[in-house]
N, C-alpha and C positions, 0 to 999 in steps of 0.2 A: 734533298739536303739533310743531314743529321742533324741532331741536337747539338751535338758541338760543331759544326761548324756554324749553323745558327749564332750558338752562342759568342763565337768568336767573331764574327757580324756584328754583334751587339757591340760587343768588347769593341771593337774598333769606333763605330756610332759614339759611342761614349766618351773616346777617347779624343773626335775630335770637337765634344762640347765641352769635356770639362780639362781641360787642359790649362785654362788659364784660374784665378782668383776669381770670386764672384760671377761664377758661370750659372747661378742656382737664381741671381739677383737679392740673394741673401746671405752676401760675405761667405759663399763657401768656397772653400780651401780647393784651387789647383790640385788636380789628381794626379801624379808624376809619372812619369814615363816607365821607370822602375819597379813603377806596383802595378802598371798594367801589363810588363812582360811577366812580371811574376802571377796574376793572375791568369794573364793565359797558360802558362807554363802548368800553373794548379788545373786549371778543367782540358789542358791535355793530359793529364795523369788521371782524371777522371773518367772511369771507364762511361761508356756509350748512355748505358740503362741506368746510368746515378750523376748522369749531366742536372746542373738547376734546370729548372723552368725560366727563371726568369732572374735577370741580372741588371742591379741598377748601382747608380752612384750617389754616394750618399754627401751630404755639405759638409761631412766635418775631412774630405780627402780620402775616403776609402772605396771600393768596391762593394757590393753585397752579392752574396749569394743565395737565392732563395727557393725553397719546398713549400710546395702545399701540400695535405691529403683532407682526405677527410676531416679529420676530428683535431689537425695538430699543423702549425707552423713551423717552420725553421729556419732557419738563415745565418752565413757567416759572413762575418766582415773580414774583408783582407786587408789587413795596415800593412806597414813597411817592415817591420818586424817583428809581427805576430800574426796569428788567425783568432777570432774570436766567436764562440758562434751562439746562441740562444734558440730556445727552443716555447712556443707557448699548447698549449695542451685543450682540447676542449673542455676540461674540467677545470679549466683557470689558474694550474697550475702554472707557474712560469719559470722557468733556468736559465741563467747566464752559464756558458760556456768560457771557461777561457783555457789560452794556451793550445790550441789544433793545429797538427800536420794536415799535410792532403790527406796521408792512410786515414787519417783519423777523419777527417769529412767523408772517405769513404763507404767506412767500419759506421759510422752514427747514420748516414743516408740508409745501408742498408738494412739497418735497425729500425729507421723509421717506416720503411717500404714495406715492411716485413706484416 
């Protein structure tokens, strides 16, 4: 099985916990149906080698997408009409990202891998 299709295992998994209001048992927001075809739709455009590792849903309604390596984190949120992503650093540095397309999760994955 590949990483994306993994991942879209996931995707679906998630899709049939957090579907409703307070699926977290702390008032988290219903994940819509909309942002999870649009999130699939994002890591099918995601080539093979720059799939997440690991993908969760978060209480305020959104998806994440997440990177580890070494020395540095990453992860984007997918809302309804945006991508959002951040970035923390082993030297404690830390970034909010805002405003990402797919390309651009693409183009920063491979930056990080690099």
């Amino acid at each position: 099985m590949t990483q994306l299709q993994k991942n879209i295992e996931t995707l679906k998994e998630i899709k049939e916990q957090c579907s409703k209001d307070d699926w977290n048992y702390y008032n988290a927001s219903a994940i819509s149906e909309s942002l999870f075809e649009k999130t699939q739709n994002i890591l099918e455009e995601i080539p093979e080698e720059y799939q997440p590792g690991f993908i969760a849903p978060c209480g305020k309604g959104v998806v994440q997408l997440e990177y580890e390596s070494k020395n540095c984190y990453l992860e984007f949120e997918i809302w309804p009409n945006h991508i959002d992503g951040y970035v923390s650093m082993s030297n404690f540095s830390d970034e909010n990202l805002l405003g990402f397309t797919t390309s651009d999760i693409v183009r920063y994955v491979k930056e990080f891998f690099v």
